[in-house]
RORONU-762527 format. One record per atom (N, C-alpha, C): x, y, z. Coordinates in steps of 0.02 Angstrom, whole numbers, plus 50000, padded with zeros to 5 digits. Example, Ala and Ser with C-alpha at 12.3 -4.5 7.8 and 13.67 -1.06 7.14 Angstrom:
RORONU-762527
506604971650390
506154977550390
506604983550390
506424988850354
506844994750357
506455000250394
***
This chain:
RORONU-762527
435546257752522
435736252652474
435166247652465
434836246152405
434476240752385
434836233452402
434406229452436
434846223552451
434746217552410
434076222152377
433756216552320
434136216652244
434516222352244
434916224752175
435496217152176
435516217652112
435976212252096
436756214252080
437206209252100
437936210552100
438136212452040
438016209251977
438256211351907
437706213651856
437826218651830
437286218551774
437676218551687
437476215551655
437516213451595
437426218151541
437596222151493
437176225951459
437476221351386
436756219451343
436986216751274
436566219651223
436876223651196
436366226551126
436526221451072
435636221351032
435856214650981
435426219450917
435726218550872
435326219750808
435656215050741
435016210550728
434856205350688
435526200850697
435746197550749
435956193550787
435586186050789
435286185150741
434736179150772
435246172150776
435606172250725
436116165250714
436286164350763
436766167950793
437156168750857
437046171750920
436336174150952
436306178251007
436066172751050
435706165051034
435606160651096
436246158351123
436776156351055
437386153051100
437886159351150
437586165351117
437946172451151
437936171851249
436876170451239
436746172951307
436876165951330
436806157851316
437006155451349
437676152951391
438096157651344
438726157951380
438896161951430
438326167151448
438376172551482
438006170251553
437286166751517
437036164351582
437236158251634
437946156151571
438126148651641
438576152951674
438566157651681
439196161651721
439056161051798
439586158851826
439606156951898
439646162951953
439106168951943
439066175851987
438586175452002
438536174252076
437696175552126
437636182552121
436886182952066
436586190752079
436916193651997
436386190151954
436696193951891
436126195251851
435936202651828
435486202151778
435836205151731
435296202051660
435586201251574
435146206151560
435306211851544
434886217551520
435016217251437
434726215851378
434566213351308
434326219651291
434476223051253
434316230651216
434156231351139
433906227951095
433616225851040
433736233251015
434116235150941
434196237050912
433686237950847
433246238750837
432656235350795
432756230050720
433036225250774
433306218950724
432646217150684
432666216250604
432196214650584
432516206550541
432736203450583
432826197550564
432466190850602
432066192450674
431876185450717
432306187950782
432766190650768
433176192350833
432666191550904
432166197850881
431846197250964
431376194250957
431056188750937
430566181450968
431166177950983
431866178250974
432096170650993
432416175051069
432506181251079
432886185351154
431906183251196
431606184651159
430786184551215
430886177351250
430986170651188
431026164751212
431526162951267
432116165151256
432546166651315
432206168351389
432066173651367
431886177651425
431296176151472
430906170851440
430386167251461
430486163751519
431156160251508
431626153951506
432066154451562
432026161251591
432586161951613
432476168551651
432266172151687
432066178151723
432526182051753
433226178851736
433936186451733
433866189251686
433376185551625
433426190751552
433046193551540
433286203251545
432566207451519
432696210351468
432176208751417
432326208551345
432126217151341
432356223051306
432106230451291
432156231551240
431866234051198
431646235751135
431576242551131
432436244251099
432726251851103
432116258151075
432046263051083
431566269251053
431926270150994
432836272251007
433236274850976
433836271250921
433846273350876
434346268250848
435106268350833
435416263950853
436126263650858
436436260550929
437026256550913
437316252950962
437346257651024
437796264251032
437716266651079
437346270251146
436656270351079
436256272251130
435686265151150
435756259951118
435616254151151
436076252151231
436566253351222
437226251851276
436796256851329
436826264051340
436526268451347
435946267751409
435556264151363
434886261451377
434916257551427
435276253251411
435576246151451
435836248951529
436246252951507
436776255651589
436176259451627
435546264251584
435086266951632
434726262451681
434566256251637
434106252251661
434496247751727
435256247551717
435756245251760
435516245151832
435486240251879
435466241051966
436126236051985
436536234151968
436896229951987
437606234052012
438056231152056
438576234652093
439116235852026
439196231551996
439426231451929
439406230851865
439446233651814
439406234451738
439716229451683
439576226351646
439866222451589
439726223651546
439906225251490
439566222451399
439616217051382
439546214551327
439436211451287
439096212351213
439436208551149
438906209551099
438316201651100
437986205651055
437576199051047
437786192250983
438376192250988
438416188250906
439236184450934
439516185851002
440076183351040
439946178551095
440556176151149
440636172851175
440926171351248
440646171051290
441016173351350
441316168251398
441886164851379
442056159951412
441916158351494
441926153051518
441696150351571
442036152351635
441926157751694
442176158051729
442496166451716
442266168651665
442466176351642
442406179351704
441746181151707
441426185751761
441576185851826
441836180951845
441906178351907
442556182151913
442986180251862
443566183151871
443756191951883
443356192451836
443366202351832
442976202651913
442406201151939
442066202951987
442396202852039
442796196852052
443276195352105
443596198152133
444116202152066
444896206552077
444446212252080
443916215552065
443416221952073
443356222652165
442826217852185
442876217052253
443586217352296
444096214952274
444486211652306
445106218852320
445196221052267
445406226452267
445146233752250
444456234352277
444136241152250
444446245352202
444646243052147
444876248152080
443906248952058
444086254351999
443606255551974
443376252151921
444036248051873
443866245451819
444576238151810
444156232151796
444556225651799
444526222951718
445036224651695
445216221851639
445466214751634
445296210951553
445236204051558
445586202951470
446046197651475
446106195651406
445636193251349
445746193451297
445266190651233
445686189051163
445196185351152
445546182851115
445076181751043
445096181750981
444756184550915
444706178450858
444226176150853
444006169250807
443636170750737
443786165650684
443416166850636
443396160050624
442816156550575
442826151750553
443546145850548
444096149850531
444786145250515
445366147150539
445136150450598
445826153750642
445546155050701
446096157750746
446086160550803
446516163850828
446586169150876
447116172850871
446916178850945
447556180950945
447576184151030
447946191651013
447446196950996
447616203050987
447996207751050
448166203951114
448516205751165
449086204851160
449466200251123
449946198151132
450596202751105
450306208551075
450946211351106
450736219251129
450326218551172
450316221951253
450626220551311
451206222551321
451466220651390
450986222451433
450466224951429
450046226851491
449446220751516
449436217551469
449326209651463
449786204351477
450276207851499
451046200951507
450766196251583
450296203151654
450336198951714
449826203451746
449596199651783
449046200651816
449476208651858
449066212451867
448916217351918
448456221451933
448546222452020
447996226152061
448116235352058
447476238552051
447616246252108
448206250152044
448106248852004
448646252451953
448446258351923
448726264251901
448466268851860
448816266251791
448306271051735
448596270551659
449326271551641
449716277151688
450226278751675
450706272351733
450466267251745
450726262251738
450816255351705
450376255551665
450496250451606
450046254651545
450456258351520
450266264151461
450096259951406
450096252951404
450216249151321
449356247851350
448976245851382
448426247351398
447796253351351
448316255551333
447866263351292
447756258551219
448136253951203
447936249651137
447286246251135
447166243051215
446656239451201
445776241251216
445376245951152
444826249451176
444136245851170
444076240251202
443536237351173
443266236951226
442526238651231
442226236051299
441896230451324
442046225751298
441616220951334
442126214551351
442856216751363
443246214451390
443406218051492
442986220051498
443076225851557
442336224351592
442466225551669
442006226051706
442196232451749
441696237151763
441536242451792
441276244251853
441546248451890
441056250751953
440686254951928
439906252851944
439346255951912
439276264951945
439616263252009
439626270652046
440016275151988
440686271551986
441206277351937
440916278551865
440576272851839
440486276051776
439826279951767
439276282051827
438856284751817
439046291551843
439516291951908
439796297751915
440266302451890
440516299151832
440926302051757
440696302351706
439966301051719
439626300551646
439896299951580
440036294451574
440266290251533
439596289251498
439496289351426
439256289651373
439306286451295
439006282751306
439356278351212
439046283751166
439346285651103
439296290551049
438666287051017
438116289350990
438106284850901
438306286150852
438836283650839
439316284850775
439206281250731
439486280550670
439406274850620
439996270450642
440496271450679
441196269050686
441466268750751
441626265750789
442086266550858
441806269350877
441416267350919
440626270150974
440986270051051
441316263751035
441636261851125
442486264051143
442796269551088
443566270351104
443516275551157
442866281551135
443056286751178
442766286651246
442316283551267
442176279351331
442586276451355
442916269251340
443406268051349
444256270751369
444236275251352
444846281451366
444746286151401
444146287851403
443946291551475
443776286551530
443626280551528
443636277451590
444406276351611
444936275851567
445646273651583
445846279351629
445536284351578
445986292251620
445536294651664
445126294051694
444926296251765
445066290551825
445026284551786
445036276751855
445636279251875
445586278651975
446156278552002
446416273151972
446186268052021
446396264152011
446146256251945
446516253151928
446416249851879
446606240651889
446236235851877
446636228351875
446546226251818
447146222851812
447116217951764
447216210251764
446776205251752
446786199151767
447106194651728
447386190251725
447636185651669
446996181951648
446506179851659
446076174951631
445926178051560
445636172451516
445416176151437
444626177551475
444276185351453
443736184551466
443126183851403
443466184551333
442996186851280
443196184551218
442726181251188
442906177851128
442426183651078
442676186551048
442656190650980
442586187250916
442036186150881
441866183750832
441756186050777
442516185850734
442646189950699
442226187150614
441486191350603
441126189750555
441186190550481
441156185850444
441486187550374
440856190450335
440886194250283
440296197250234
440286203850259
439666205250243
439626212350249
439006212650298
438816209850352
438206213250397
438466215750459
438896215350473
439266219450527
439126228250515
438816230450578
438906239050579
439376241150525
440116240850521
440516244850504
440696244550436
440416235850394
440206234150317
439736238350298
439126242150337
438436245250319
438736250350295
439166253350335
439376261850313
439936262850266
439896268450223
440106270550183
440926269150189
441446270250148
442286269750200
442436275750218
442026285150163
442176290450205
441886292250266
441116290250276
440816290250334
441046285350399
441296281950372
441546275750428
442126277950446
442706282450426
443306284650433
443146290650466
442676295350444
442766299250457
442366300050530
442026296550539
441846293750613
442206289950654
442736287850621
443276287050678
443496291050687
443966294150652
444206302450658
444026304950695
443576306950712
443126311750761
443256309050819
443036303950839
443146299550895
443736299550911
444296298550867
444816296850895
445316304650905
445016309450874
445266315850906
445166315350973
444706315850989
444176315351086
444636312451096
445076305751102
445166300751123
446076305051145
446326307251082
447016310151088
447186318751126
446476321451153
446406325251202
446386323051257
445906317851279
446046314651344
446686313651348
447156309651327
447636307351342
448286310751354
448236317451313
448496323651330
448386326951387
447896324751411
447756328751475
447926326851537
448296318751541
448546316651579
449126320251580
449596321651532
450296325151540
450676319051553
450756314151532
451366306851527
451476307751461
452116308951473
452676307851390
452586301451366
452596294751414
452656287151401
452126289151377
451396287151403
450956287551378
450616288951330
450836297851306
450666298251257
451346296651187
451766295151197
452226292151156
451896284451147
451766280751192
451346273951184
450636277351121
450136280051144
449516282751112
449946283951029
450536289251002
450646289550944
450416284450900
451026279050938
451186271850898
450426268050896
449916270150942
449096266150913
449036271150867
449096276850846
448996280250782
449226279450720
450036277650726
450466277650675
450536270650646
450416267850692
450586259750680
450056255250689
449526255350728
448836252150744
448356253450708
447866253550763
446996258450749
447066262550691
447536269050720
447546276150661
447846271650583
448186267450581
448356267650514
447926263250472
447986257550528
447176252250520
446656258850468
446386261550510
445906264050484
445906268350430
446546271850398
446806276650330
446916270050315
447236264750306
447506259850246
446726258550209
446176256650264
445746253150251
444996257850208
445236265350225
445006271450188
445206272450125
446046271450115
446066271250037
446036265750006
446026259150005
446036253849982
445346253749943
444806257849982
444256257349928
444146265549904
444656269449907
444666276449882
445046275549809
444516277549759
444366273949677
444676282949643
444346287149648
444206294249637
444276298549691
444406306349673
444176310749735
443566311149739
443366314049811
442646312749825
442476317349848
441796319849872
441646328849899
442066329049978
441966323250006
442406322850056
443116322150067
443416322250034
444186323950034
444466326450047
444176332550066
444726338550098
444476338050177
443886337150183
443816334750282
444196328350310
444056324850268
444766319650289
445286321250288
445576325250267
446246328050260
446236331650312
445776336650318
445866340450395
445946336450440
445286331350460
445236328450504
445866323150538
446296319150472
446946317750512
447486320750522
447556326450473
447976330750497
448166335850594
447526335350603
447076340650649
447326334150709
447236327150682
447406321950744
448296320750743
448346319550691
449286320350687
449526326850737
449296330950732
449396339550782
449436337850843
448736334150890
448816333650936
449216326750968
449616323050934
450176316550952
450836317750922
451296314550971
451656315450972
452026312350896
452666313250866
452986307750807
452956304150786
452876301150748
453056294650731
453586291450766
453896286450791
454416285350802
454956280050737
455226281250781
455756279650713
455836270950678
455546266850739
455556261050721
454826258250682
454296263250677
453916260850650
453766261450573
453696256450539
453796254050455
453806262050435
454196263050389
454356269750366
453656272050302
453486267050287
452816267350241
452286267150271
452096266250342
451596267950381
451596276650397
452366277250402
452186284750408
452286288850360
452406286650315
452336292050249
451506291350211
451186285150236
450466284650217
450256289050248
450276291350326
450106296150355
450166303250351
450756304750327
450806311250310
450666312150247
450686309050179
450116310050120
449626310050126
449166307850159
448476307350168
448176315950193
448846318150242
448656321850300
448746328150243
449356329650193
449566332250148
449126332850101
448556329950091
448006328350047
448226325349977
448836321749976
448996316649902
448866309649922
448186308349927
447756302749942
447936297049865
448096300549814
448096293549763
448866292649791
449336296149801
450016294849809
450236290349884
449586292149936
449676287450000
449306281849980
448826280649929
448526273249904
449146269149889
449536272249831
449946266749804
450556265949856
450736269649902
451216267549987
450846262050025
450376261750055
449936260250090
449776254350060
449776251049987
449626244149971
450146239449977
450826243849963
451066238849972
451546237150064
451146241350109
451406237950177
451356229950197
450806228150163
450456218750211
450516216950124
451206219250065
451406214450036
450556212749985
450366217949961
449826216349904
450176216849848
449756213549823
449776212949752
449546215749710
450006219749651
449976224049579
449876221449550
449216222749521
448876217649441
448606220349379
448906226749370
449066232149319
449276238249326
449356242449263
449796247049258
449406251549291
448796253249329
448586258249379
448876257449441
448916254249453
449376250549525
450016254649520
450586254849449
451246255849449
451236265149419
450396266349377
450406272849368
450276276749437
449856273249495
449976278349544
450746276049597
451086274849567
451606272949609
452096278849570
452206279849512
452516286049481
452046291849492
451476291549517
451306299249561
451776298549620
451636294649665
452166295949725
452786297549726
453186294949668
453796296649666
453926304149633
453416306949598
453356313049594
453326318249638
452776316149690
452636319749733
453186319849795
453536315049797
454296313949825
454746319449831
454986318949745
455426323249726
455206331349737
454726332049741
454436338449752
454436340349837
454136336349871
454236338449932
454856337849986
455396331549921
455876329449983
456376337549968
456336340349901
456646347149899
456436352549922
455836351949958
455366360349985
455556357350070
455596351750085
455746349250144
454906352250195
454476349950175
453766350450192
453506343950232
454046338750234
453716331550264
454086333850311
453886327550391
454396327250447
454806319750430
454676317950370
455226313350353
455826316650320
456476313850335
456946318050291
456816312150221
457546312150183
457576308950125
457836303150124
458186301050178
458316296050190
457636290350196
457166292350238
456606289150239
456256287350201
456326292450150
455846293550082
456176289350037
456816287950042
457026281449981
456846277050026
457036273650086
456786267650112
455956266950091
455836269950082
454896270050080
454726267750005
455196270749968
455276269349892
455546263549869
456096262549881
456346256449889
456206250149892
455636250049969
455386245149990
454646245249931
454576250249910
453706246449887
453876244449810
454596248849782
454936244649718
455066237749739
455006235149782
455176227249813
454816223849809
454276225649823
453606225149856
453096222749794
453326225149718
452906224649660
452986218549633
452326216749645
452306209649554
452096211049506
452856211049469
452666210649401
452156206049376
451596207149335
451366199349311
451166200849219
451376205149219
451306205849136
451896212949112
451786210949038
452166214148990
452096224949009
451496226149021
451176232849015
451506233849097
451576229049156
451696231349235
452466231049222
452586226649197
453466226749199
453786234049168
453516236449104
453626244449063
453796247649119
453026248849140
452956254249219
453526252249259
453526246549297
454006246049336
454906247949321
454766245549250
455636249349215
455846256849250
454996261549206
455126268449215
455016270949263
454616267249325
454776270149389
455556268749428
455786263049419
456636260849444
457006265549414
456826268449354
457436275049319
457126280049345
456776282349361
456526288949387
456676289049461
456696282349483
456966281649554
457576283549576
458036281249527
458866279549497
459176286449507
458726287949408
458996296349430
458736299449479
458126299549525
458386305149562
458756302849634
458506295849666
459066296449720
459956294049705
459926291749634
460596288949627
460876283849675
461556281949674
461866277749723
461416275949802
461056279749832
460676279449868
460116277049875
459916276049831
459276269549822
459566263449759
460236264149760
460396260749710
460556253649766
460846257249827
461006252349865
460606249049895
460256248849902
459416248249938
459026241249894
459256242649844
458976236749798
459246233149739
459446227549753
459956221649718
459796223749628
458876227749621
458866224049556
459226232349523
459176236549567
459786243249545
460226242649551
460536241349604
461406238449607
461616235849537
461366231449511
461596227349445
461496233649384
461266238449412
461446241549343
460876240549280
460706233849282
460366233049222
459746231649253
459076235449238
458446235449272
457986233749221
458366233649153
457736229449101
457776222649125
458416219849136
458386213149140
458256210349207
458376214149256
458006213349329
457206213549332
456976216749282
456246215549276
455996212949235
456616208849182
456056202349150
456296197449216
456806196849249
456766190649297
456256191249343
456076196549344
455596196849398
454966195349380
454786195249322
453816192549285
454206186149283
454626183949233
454816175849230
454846170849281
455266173549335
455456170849394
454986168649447
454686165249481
454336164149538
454586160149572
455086163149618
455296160849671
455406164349746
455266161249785
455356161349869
455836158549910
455976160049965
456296159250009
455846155050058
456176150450112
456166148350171
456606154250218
456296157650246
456976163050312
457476156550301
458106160950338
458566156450372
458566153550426
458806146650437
458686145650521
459216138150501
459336135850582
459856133750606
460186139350641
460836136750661
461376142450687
462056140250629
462206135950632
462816138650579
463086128550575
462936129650503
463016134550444
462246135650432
462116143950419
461606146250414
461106140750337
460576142450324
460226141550271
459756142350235
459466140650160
459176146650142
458856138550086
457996138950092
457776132150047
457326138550019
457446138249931
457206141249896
456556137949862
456366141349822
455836136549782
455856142649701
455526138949663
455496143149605
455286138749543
455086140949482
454766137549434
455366134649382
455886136549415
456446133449386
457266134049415
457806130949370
458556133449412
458976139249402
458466142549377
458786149449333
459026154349394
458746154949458
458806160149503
459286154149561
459926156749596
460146154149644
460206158149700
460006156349762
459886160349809
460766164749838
460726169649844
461446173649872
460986177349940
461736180649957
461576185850026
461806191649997
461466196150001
461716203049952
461776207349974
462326212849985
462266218249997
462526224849965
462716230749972
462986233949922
463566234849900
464086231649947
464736228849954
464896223149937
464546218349944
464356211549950
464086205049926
464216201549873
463736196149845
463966191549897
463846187049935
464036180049973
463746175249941
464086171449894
463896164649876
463746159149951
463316152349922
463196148049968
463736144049942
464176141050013
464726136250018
464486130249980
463766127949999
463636123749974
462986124549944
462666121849874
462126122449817
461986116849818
461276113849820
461046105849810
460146108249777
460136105949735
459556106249694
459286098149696
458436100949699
458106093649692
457336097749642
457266091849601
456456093949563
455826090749601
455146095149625
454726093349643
454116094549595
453566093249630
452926097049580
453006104849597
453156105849626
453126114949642
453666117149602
454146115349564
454696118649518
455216115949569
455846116949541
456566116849570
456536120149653
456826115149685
456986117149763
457756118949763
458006123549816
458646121849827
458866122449876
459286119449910
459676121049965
460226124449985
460266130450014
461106134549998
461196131650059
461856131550086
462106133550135
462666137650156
462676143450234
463106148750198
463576148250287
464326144650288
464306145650351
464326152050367
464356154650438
464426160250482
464866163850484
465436160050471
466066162650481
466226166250409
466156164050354
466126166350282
465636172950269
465246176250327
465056181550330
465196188150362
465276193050309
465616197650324
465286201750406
465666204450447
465506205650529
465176211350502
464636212850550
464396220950537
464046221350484
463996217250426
463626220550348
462906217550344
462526222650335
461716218550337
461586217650271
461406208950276
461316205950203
460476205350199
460576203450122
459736201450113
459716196450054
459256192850070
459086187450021
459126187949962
459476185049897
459116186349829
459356182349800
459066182049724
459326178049666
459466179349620
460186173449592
460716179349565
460516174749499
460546176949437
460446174649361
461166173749346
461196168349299
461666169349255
461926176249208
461626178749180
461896183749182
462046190949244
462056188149285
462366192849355
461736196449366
461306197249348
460596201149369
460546198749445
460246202549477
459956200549569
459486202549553
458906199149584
458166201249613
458136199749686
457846204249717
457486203049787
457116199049784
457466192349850
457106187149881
456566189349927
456106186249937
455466187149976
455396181150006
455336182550093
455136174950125
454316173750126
454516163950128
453626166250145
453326164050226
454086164550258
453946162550329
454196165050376
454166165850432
454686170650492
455446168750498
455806172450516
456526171950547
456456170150580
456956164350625
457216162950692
457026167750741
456936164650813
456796169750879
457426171250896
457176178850900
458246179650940
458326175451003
459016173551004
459326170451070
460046175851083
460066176451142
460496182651155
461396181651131
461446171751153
461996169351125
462206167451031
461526169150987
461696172250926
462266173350909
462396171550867
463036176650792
462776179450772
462156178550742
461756182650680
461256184350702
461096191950696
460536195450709
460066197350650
459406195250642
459016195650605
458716200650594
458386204850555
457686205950532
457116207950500
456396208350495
455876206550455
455566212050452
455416214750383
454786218150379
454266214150335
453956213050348
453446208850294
453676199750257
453796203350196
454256197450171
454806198350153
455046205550185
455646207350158
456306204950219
456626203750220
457126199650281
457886201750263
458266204350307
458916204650323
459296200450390
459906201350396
460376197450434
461016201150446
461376200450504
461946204250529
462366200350555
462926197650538
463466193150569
463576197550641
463556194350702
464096198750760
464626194150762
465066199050829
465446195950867
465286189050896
465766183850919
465426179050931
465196179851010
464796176951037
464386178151085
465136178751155
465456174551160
465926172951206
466416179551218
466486181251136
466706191351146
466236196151189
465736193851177
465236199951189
465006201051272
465166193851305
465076192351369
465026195551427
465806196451410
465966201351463
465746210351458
465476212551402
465076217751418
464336217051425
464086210151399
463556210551442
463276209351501
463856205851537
463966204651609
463926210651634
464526219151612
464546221851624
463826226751638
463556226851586
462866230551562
462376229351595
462196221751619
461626218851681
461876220351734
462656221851766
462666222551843
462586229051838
462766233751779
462716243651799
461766244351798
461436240151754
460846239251779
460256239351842
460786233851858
460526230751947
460706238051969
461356239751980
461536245752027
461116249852047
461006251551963
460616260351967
459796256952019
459736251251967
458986248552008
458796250352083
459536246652116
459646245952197
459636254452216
460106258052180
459986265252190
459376268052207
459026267652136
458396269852120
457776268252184
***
């Protein structure tokens, strides 16, 4: 053993980083670890980058500045881990932030409990926000020691490396390797370190501030969206073999939902959004997620039903028909009749496959999917409203009563006049909140729309209506007690016209947090929001008394 080798080593690849790579390393170098060298791997930044890493390095003799042969992040990283002598491994980029006391922390629980790899929270900044992409990882809920993957499986979500510190032994004796890809260089590294580490910690401290850069000089702005996709693809096949090879059902049932619902869809939404035309590459993308859909498990059933029908069009190769699904999940906006002409491809391609039965969605899914992105549309002119008519009748006739129920502005029967309220109309919702009497503060450019609870059985007027005029148009206040709602029936927001027309209400803010003693059970997809009267809590008591002690039992059993 070298006694002269240092405890941590650092690896930071920078290319044209100059803005941001002094405040990078000086956050790295106040780090409170006896025995740390900053290994700097210069990417051939042609911006100043490396005179201001030399000046550093002058400055400071943990920093050895290298000036890659090869080009690309991963084989800078690469570079970095060869040049490595330290007992332990870190990343870092050069353009981030490494809060005070990071290192210390990962190094600590490393020593303390010889795992191979000590995971650390982070948290993701931009100029006018901030935000904590862990937060819904239970595997981030609490610190733990000595763990394998197939004990906190939600772990497989989070692939970034420079939230992680390493035993330099394990990752040179697994040869672990960063790709150079155009795209996700660090998932399949990352997933092979999960699935070979015995053992694994995870710390509560935040270790990594992610500086999330606006414009286009970021790696993944440079590349093309089929080259950049299709280099994830690749990667993220590798990634859904490893994980298979563990043999955990949890696990890889956890891994789906980063496909169906995360990363994987992340990365198809963000493929067709700038997919204009077909392209020579179109049919390898089609293999390529199809070929990854093969090796994971379902979709599951709770995840947005338009996430997975984006997925299986894409995979199906009707890429204009998963564009117009896929825009409207995060609630975009239609701002002509190309928007609503590829929305009557989908419903074409619907009717065709929901009768050959070729999807693993049945038809039930396929109107919810329809349904919701008929919801989902703004009208804003004379030529989008047409379209929108003749897609709601093409909708009509073919699912009939079944997507009739699904949406207030079919229920009424009359869909010309549901879609002039809908260009005329601009109004929103406040969710509901209080506990009872529930409530509902509208807004709109006038008093023409009054807010109801709708369902297909169901109009519920508000007990009480109070209108006030602001600069934003007419406000109003419903209020609807609890008890005046029907038990069991899931309602939804809307506004009812004088002539009896309904349009779907849209919130522009969250529902209430459940509380278990509730009447009313909520909930949200987007801006779309429902509600469920129960039993009153004092009924329900005694079986949930019942339900927590058969709980405990089996536990004590177990």
């Amino acid at each position: 053993m070298n006694v002269d080798a240092p405890l941590l080593s650092v690896i930071v690849p920078t290319h044209n980083v100059r803005v941001w790579v002094t405040e990078t390393l000086r956050s790295i170098l106040s780090q409170d670890v006896e025995g740390m060298e900053v290994i700097v791997v210069d990417d051939h930044s042609e911006d100043g980058t490396v005179e201001v890493l030399e000046r550093i390095a002058d400055a400071d003799r943990r920093v050895i500045v290298v000036r890659a042969d090869e080009r690309g992040g991963g084989s800078a990283r690469n570079e970095g881990v060869r040049r490595a002598r330290g007992r332990y491994l870190v990343f870092a980029d050069g353009d981030d932030i490494v809060p005070e006391g990071a290192y210390r922390s990962l190094v600590t629980s490393l020593k303390e409990s010889g795992s191979e790899i000590a995971v650390g929270d982070y948290l993701k900044f931009s100029p006018d926000s901030t935000w904590r992409p862990t937060a819904s990882m239970p595997a981030f809920g609490e610190p733990v020691r000595g763990v394998g993957l197939t004990d906190i499986p939600t772990l497989i979500f989070s692939r970034p490396c420079w939230n992680k510190a390493f035993d330099r032994g394990f990752w040179e004796q697994q040869g672990i390797r960063f790709p150079d890809v155009p795209r996700s260089n660090d998932i399949v590294p990352m997933v092979t370190a999960y699935v070979k580490a015995k053992r694994i910690d995870v710390v509560e401290d935040v270790v990594y501030l992610y500086r999330d850069r606006p414009g286009g000089t970021s790696m993944t702005s440079r590349t093309s969206s089929s080259v950049s996709f299709l280099s994830y693809m690749r990667q993220e096949r590798i990634c859904a073999e490893l994980v298979a090879s563990v043999g955990s059902p949890e696990l890889m049932s956890r891994y789906s939902s980063l496909i169906h619902d995360r990363d994987g869809f992340f990365h198809v939404q963000k493929f067709l959004a700038s997919w204009t035309a077909p392209q020579d590459d179109d049919d390898e993308v089609v293999h390529e997620l199809s070929e990854l859909l093969a090796l994971v498990s379902p979709a599951a059933s709770w995840i947005d039903v338009r996430k997975r029908l984006t997925m299986r069009l894409v995979a199906s190769g009707q890429i204009l028909a998963a564009r117009a699904v896929a825009q409207g999940v995060d609630g975009g906006e239609w701002r002509a009749e190309e928007g609503l002409t590829r929305l009557r491809a989908v419903l074409a391609f619907l009717e065709q496959l929901g009768a050959s039965g070729d999807m693993e969605l049945d038809e039930g899914e396929i109107i919810a999917a329809v349904s919701r992105t008929l919801a989902t549309v703004k009208i804003v002119d004379e030529d989008v409203e047409a379209a929108w008519i003749r897609l709601a009748v093409a909708a009509e006739g073919r699912f009939g009563v079944r997507i009739r129920d699904q949406l207030p502005e079919l229920h009424g029967r009359d869909i010309v006049a549901a879609a002039r309220h809908r260009r005329d109309f601009s109004g929103s919702i406040t969710p509901l909140f209080g506990r009872d009497p529930l409530r509902i503060h509208s807004r709109g450019a006038n008093r023409d729309g009054a807010p109801v609870l709708w369902s297909a059985r169901v109009v519920v007027e508000p007990r009480v209506l109070t209108w006030r005029d602001t600069e934003e148009g007419a406000m109003a206040e419903a209020l609807f007690p609890v008890g005046a709602l029907p038990q069991g029936e899931l309602l939804r927001p809307a506004f009812r016209f004088a002539d009896g027309t309904l349009v779907t209400a849209h919130a522009d803010s969250q529902v209430p947090e459940y509380r278990a003693w509730d009447n009313v059970l909520y909930e949200q997809a987007g801006s779309l929001i429902g509600l469920q009267r129960r039993a009153h809590w004092i009924l329900r008591a005694p079986r949930r008394l019942a339900l927590t002690a058969l709980a405990t039992v089996r536990r004590l059993v177990s």
